[in-house]
C-alpha positions in Angstrom: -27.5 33.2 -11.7 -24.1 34.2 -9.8 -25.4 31.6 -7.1 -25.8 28.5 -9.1 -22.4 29.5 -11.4 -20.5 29.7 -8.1 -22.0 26.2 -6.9 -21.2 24.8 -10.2 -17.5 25.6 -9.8 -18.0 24.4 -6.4 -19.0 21.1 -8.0 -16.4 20.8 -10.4 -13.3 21.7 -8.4 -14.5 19.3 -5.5 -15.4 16.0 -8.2 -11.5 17.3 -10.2 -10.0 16.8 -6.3 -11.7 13.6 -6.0 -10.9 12.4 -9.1 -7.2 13.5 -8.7 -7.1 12.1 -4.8 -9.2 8.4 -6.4 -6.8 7.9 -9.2 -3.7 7.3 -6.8 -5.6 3.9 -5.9 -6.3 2.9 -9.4 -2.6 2.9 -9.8 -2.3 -0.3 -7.6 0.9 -2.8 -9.0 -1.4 -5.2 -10.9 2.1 -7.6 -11.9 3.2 -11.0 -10.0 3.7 -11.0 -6.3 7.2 -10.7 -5.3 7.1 -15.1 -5.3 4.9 -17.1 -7.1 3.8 -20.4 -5.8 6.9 -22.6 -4.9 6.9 -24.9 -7.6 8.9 -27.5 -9.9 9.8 -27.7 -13.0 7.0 -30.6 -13.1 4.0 -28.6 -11.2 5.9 -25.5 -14.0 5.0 -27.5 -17.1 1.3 -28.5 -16.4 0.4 -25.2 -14.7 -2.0 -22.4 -16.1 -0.7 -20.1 -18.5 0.0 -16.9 -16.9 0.0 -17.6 -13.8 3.7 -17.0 -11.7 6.1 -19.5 -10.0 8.9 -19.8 -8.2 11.7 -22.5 -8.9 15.0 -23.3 -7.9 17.5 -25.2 -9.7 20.0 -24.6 -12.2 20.4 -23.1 -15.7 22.5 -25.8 -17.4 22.7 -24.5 -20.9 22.3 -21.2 -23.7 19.9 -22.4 -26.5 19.8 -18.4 -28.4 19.4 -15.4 -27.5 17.4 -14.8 -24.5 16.4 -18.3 -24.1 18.2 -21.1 -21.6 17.7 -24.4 -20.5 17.0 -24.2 -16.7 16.8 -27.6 -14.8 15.2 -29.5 -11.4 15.2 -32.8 -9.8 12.0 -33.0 -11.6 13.2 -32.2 -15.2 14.3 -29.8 -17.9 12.8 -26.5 -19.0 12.9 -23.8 -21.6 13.3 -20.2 -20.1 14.0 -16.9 -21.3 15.9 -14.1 -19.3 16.0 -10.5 -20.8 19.4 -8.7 -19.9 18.3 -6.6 -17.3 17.5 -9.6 -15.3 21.0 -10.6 -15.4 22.4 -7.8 -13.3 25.5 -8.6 -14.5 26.2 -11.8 -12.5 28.0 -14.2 -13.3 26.0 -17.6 -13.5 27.5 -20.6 -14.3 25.1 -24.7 -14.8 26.7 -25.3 -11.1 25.0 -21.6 -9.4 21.9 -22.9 -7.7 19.5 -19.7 -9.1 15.6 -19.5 -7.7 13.8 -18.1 -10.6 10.3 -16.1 -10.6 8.6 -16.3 -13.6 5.5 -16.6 -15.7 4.6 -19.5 -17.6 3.9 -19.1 -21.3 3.5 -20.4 -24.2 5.4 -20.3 -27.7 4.3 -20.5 -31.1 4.8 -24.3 -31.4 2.8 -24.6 -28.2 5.5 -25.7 -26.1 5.3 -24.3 -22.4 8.5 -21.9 -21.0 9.6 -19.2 -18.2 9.6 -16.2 -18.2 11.6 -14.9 -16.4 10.9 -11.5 -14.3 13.8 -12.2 -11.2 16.7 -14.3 -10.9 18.8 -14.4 -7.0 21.8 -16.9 -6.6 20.7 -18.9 -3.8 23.8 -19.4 -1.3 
């Protein structure tokens, strides 16, 4: 009885460490990759929701809150930058910006950014 008790914690403590040593790789960074595929705001507008891209261009205007109008050679659209984001820079319609960002969907099923990084492009 002592025998099978002492393989039975024997069991237990070995499948806890394996558990404990296995969870590390189910913590894996399931978000975008650092760039989404290069894109415009065209190729933007008619991709899959959810997926990530990367465009450059310019924000030209505020529309409320969190939400700006960011613009290409190819066209206009909606984004919206949270305040962190910002890093406190100062970005102005004529700062070239190359944006990484999810495409979404609102409520009136119009397509927009989000925006998870934002570098000034020199």
């Amino acid at each position: 009885m002592e025998k099978a008790m002492f393989q039975w914690k024997n069991l237990l403590a070995l499948t806890t460490v394996g558990f404990l040593l296995s969870s590390n790789a189910w913590a894996q960074f399931t978000g975008p990759a650092a760039t989404g595929t290069a894109s415009t705001v065209a190729q933007a507008q008619a991709a899959r929701i959810n997926s990530y891209v990367t465009v450059t261009g310019h924000i030209v205007n505020h529309l409320r809150e969190n939400y700006y109008t960011f613009r290409d050679n190819t066209g206009d659209m909606r984004i919206e930058i949270e305040q962190p984001v910002w890093k406190n820079r100062q970005v102005g319609p004529d700062t070239l910006v190359r944006l990484q960002a999810e495409v979404d969907v609102g409520l009136g099923g119009n397509r927009y950014l989000w925006v998870e990084s934002l570098q000034i492009v020199k």
